[in-house]
C-alpha positions as CSV (number, residue, x, y, z in Angstrom):
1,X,6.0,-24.9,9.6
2,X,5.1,-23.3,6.6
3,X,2.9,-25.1,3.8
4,X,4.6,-24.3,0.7
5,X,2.9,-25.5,-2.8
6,X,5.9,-25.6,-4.6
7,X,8.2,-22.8,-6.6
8,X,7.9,-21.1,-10.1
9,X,11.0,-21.7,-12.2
10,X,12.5,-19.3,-13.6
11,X,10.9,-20.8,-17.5
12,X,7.8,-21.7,-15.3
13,X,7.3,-17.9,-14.1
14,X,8.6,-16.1,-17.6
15,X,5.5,-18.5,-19.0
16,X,2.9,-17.3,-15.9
17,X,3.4,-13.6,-16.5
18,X,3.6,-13.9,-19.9
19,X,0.0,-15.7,-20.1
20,X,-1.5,-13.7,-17.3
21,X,-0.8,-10.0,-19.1
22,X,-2.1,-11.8,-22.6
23,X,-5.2,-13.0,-20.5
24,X,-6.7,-9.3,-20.3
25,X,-8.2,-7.5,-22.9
26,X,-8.1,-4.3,-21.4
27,X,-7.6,-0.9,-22.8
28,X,-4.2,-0.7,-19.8
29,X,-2.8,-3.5,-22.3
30,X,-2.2,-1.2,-24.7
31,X,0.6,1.2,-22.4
32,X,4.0,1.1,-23.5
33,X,5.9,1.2,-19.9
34,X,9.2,2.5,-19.3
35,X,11.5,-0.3,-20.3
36,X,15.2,-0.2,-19.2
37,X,15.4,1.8,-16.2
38,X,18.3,0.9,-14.1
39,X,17.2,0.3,-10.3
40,X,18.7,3.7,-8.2
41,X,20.5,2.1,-5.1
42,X,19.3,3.7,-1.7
43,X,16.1,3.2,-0.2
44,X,15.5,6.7,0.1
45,X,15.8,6.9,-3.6
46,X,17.8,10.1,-6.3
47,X,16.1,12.7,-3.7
48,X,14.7,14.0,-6.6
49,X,10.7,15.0,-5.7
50,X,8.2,13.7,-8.2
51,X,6.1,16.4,-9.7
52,X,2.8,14.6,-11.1
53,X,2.0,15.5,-15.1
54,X,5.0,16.8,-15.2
55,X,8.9,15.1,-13.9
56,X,8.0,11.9,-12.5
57,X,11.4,9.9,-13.0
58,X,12.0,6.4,-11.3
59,X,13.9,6.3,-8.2
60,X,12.2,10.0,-7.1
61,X,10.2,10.5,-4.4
62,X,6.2,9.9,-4.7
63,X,3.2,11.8,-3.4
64,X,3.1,9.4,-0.8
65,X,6.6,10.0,0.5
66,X,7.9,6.5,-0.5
67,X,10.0,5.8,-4.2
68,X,9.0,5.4,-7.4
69,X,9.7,2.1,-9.1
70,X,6.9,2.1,-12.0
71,X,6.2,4.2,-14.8
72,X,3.5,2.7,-17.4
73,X,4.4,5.3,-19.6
74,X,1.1,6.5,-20.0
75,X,-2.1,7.1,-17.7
76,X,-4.2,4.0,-17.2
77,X,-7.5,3.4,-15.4
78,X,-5.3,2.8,-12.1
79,X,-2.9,5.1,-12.7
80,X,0.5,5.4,-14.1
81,X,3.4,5.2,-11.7
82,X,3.5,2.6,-8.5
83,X,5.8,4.0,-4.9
84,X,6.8,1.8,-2.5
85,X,6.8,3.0,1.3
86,X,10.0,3.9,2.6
87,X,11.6,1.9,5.0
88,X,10.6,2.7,8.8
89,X,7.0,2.8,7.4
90,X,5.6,0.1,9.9
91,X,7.4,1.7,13.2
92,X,10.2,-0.3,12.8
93,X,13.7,-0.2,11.2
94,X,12.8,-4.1,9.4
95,X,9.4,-5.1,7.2
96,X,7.0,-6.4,9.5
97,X,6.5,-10.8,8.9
98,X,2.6,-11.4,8.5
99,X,0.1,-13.9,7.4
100,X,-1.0,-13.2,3.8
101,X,-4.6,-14.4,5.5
102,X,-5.5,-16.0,8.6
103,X,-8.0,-18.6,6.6
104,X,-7.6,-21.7,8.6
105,X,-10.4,-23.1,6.0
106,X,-8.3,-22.3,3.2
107,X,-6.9,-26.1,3.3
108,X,-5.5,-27.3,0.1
109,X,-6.9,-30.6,-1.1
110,X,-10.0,-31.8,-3.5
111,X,-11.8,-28.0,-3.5
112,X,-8.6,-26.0,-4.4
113,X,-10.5,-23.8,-6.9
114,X,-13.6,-22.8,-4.3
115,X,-11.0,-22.0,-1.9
116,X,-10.3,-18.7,-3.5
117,X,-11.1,-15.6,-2.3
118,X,-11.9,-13.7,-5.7
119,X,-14.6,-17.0,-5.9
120,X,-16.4,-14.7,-3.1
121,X,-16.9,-11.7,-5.1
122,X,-20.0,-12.3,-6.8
123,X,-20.0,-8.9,-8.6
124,X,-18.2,-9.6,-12.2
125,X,-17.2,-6.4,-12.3
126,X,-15.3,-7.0,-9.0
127,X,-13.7,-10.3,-10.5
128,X,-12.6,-8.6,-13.3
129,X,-10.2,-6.2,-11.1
130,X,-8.4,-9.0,-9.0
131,X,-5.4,-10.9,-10.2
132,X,-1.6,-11.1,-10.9
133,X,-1.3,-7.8,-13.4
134,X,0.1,-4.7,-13.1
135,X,-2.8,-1.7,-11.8
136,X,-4.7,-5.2,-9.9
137,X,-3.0,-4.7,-6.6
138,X,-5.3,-2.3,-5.3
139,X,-8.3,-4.1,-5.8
140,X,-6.7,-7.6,-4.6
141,X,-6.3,-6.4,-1.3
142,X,-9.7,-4.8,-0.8
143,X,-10.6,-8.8,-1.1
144,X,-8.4,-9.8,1.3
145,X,-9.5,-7.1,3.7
146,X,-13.0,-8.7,2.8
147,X,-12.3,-11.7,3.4
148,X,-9.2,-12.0,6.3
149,X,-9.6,-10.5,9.4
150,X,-5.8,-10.0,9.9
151,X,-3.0,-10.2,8.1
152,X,-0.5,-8.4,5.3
153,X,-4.1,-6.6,4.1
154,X,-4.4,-4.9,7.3
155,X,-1.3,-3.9,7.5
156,X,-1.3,-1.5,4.4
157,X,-4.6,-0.5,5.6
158,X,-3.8,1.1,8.6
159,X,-0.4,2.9,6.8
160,X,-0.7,6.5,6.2
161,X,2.2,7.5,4.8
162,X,2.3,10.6,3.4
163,X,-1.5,11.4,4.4
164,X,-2.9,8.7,2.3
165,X,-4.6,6.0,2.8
166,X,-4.9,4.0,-0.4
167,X,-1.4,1.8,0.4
168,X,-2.3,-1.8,-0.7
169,X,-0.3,-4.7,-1.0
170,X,1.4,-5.1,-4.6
171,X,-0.1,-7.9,-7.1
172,X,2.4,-10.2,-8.1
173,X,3.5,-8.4,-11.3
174,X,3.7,-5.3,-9.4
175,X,6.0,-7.2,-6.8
176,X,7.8,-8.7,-9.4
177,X,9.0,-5.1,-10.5
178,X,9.3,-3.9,-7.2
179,X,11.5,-7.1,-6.6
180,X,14.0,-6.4,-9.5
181,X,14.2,-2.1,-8.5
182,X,15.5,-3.9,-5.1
183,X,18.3,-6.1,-6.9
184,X,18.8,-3.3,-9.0
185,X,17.4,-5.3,-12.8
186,X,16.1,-3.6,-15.6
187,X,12.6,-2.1,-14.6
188,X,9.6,-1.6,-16.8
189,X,8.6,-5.2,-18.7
190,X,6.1,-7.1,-16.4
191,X,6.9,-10.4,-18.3
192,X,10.8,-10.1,-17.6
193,X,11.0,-12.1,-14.5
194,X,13.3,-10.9,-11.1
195,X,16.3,-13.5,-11.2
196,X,19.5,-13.9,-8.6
197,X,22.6,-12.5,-10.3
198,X,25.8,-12.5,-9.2
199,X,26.6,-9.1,-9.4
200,X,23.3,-7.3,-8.1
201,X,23.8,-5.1,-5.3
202,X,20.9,-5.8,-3.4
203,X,19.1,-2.3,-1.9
204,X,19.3,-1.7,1.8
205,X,16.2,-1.7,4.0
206,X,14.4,-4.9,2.7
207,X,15.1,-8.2,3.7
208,X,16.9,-10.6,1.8
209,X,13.8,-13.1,2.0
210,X,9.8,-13.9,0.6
211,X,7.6,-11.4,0.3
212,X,3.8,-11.3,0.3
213,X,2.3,-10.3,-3.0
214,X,-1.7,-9.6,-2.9
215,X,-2.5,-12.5,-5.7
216,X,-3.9,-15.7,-5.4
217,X,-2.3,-18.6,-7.2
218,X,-4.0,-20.1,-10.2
219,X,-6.1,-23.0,-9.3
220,X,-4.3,-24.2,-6.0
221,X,-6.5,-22.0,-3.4
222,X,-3.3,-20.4,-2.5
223,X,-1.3,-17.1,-2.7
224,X,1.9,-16.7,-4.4
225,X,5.1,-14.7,-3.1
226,X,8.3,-13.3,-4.3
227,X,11.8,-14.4,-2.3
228,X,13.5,-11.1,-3.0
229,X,16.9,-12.6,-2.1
230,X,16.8,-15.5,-5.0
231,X,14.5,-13.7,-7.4
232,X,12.1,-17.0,-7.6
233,X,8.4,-17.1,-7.1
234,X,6.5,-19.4,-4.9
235,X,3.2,-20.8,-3.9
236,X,2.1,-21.2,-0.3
237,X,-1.2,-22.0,1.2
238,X,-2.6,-18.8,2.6
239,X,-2.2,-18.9,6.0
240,X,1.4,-19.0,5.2
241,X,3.6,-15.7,6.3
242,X,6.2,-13.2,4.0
243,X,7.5,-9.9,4.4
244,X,4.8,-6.8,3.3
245,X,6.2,-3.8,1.9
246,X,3.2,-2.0,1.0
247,X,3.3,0.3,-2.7
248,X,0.3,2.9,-4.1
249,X,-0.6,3.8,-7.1
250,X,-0.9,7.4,-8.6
């Protein structure tokens, strides 16, 4: 059965995101990302090839062979633009279902906080990378391959698509965009929350159900995940399971 720990709202998650990319004072703070994009329907994306420092549109195709989704409008220490893999990347036609972490001591109950993972990096430095913003992706699921021995982690690891080998599992701001390119929302503001319309034409090859995003939830010694089909975030202990769709950065 899986141990939830409740749903984000869609006022409750607006607020989250909204807090967590005023929380950082970094220099990446300062982009001004595309806003306004229109998702492009088809997994495969326009067709169009991205050329790097030069025509990089969203919906084209990324160095990595999978689509582009984000644009931060400017270079930033992780990048600019985020690709997801295409679908087919695991071997099969559907997402693969995996743990976000197989942590059987990761028990929610009167130590929430010291169950955290980034609570194992002792390097500040480290600490400083991890979490729910855009660009923290990466470095989130270099702790979980730290820290799990199976799970989503391991399965971006071992992807190679394109011939590289720096997939990782999205943060949840970088799911949260890859979530609204998928129902086909306005791309590009972090703290603009995916929602269920009506009249979104959802994109073939992703399943209508929760993914895994690579951040931990605030003080519940949890992890938080995206359900693509209702646009609504939720908590879940992490030995709890979602759908990966791995995404790079560039």
């Amino acid at each position: 059965m899986r141990k939830r720990l409740g749903t984000l709202g869609t006022a409750t998650l607006a607020l989250t995101l909204l807090l967590s990319s005023c929380s950082s004072s970094s220099q990446d703070d300062l982009a001004t990302p595309m806003f306004g994009f229109e998702a492009k329907k088809g997994d495969s994306g326009t067709g169009e090839k991205c050329i790097v420092g030069s025509s990089c549109p969203i919906g084209s195709t990324g160095p990595g062979g999978g689509v582009v989704f984000y644009d931060a409008g400017s270079q930033q220490s992780w990048g600019r633009y985020l690709e997801f893999a295409p679908t087919g990347w695991s071997g099969s036609p559907n997402d693969p279902f995996d743990l976000y972490c197989n942590f059987p001591e990761f028990e929610f109950g009167t130590s929430a906080t010291a169950d955290r993972l980034r609570n194992r990096a002792e390097d500040p430095e480290l600490q400083a990378m991890l979490g729910t913003e855009i660009g923290k992706g990466r470095a989130n699921t270099e702790m979980m391959l730290a820290g799990c021995t199976y799970g989503a982690a391991y399965l971006s690891h071992t992807y190679a698509g394109g011939g590289k080998n720096d997939w990782f599992i999205p943060s949840f701001d970088e799911l949260n965009e890859l979530c609204k390119y998928v129902r086909g929302q306005k791309l590009g503001d972090s703290k603009v929350s995916c929602a269920f319309n009506l009249s979104d034409e959802f994109l073939p090859g992703f399943v209508a159900n929760e993914y895994v995003s690579s951040s931990e939830a605030e003080g519940y010694g949890g992890a938080l995940f995206i359900r693509f089909n209702i646009g609504e975030a939720d908590r879940a202990y992490k030995d709890s399971a979602g759908w990966v769709r791995p995404v790079r950065a560039f």
